[in-house]
N, C-alpha and C positions, 0 to 999 in steps of 0.2 A: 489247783483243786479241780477232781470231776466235777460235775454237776448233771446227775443224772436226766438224759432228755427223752420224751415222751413223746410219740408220733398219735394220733388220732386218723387212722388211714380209713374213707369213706368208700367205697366201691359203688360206682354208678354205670349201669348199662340203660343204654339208650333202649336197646330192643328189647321188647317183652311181645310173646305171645298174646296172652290174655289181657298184657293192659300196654299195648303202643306206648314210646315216650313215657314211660311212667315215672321216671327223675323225674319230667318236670311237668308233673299230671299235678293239676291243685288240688289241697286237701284244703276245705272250710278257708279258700281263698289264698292262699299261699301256697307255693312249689314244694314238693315234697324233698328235693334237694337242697332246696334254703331252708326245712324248718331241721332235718337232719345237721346240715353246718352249724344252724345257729345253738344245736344242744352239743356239738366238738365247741364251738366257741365258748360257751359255759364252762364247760371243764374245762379249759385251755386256761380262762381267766382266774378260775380258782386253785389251778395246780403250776407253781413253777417250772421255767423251761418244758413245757407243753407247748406243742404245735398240731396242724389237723393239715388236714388235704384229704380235696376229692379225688379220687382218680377214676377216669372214666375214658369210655373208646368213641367217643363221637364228641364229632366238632359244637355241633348245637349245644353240647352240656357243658364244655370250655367255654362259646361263646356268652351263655346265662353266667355262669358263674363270675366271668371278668366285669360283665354288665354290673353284679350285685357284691363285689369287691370279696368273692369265695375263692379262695387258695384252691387250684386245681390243676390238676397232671393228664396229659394222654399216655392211656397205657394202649396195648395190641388189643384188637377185637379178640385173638386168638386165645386171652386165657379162659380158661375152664369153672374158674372159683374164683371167688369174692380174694379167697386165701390167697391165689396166684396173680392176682390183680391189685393186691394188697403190697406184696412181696417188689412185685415189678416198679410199683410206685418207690416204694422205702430201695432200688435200686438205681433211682436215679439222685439219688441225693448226694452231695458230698459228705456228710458226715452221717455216718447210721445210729438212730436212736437208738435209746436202751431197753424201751419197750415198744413195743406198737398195739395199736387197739384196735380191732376191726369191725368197725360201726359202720354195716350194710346200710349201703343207701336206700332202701325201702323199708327202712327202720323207725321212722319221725314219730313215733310215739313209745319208742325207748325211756326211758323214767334217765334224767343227766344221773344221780345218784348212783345204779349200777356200775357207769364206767369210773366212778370216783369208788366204789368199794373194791373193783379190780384192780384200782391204783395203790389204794390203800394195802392191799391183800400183797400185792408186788412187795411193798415197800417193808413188808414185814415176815417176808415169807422168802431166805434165800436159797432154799433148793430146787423147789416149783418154776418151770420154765413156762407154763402153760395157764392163765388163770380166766375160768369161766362160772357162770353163774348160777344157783339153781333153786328153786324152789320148794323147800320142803310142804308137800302138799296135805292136808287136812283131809277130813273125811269125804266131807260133800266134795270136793276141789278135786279128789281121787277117783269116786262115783263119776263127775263130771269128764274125767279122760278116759273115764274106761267106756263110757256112753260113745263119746263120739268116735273111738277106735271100732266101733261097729259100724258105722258108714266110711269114715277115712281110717285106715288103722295102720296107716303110714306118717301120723301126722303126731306129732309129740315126741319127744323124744324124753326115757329116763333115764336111770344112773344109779350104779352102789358106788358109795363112796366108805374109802377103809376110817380108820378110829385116829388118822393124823388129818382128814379132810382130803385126802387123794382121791381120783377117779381111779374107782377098778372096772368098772363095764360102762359102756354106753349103749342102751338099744330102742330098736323103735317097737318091740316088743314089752310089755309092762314087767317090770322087774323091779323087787323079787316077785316070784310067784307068792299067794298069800293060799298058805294053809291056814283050816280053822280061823277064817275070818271073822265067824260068829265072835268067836271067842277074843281076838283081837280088838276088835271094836270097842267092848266093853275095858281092858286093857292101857291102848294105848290114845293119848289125846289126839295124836296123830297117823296118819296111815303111815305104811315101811317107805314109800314111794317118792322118789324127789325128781322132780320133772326139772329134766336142763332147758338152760334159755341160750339162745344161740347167738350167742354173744363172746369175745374173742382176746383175750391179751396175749401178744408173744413174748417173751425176749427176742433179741434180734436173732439172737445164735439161735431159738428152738425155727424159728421160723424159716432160717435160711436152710437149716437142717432137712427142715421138711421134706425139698423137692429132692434132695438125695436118700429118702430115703424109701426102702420099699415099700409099698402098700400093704396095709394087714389082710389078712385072707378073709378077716369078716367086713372089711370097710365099705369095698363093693354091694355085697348084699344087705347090708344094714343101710347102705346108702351115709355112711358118715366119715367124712374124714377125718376126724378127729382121733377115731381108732387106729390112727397109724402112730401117734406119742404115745399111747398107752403099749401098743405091740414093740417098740422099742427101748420101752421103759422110760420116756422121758415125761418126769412129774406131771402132772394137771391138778393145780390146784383148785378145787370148788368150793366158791364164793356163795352162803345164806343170802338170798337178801328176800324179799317183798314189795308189795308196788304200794303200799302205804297207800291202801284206802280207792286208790283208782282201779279203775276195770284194765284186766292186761290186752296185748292186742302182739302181736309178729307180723311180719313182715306184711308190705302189702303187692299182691301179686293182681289183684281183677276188681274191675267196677265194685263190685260187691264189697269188696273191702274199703275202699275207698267211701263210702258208704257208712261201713259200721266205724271206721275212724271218724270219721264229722260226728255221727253219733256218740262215741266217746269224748270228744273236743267238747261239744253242748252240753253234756251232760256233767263232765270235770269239770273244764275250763282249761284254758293254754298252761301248759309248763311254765312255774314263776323262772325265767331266765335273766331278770334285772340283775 
């Protein structure tokens, strides 16, 4: 009998601009590399036949991880994407899982629950090659991205999704546009707007497909990879979920973030991971 096997692939680069060594920059006392492993270990523990690995281009971040008994791979400094870094890892394996998950190393405040509703969503969903996460956002939540799209307005990303739960568009643009908003408001509980979270399930096959296949003409200027499944028709299934109560947080790229995550850590408290 199969037994379907589940990769948790981690992508760690050593180098960052804005935040040197940031794998293993401590957030409220611990590595940011260790608290990302320790939420693949969570879901590892509660999903059969799950496994995790880091994969990462510098030695210093293989040699932390042997120190703190973290599953880790060298991949090439040369890839480009978390995606391609992901890929290169799940090709050195001898056997290729059936799904992979791509929980970006600068991610430790990821909620484990997400990659368990991707898992979930997989396991019930057999056409979707593709499954990611998304936000159906509320009024004020709405207000709040279209606010900050006025100083970053490359930052967030949304999404239509059709009436089976598919991705039809991803942009860094707000979509849909809202006619008669006045009037909406009063309407509907919620705005049209569901902001993706950059978060990653493949099958093997969509994933290995990927680098064969051509770039969509919008991916480049949207800045998203993602729109190269949609531009060949291969499924994206999009996953409801919510952060249940905690404040949300992406990736962390500069001091400053490093910062506002201790501040969230204080003011929640650590992911129950027992």
């Amino acid at each position: 009998m199969h037994y379907p096997e589940l990769l948790i692939c981690i992508p760690a680069r050593y180098a960052s601009t804005r935040l040197p060594a940031k794998s293993l920059q401590k957030i409220a006392g611990i590595e940011m590399i260790r608290r990302v492993a320790d939420i693949a270990v969570y879901v590892c523990k509660h999903n059969p036949h799950c496994h995790y690995v880091v994969a990462t281009d510098d030695e210093r971040i293989i040699t932390f991880c042997r120190q703190h008994d973290i599953a880790a791979v060298m991949t090439s400094e040369n890839c480009k994407s978390g995606t391609e870094r992901c890929w290169e890892a799940v090709s050195q394996l001898e056997k290729h899982p059936d799904l992979v998950i791509n929980l970006q190393g600068d991610n430790p405040l990821c909620p484990p629950h997400f990659l368990e509703q991707l898992i979930q969503a997989w396991q019930k969903d057999k056409e979707a090659q593709v499954f990611t996460p998304f936000l159906h956002l509320s009024w004020a939540e709405y207000d709040a991205l279209k606010e900050a799209k006025k100083s970053t307005p490359f930052s967030g990303t949304t999404v239509l999704i059709d009436n089976q739960g598919y991705a039809l568009a991803f942009s860094k643009m707000m979509i849909p546009a809202i006619r008669k908003e006045e009037k909406l408001r009063k309407e509907l509980e919620k705005s049209p707007v569901c902001r993706h979270i950059g978060l990653y399930a493949y099958t093997y096959n969509a994933l290995k497909s990927y680098f064969d296949l051509s770039p969509s003409p919008y991916e480049e200027p949207e800045g998203l990879e993602q729109m190269r499944f949609l531009h060949h028709h291969i499924p994206v299934k999009m996953v409801e979920i919510d952060y249940r109560g905690r404040k949300s947080m992406s990736g962390i790229d500069s001091p400053e973030d490093v910062t506002r995550a201790e501040v969230i850590i204080a003011e929640y408290g650590e992911f129950d991971l027992a």
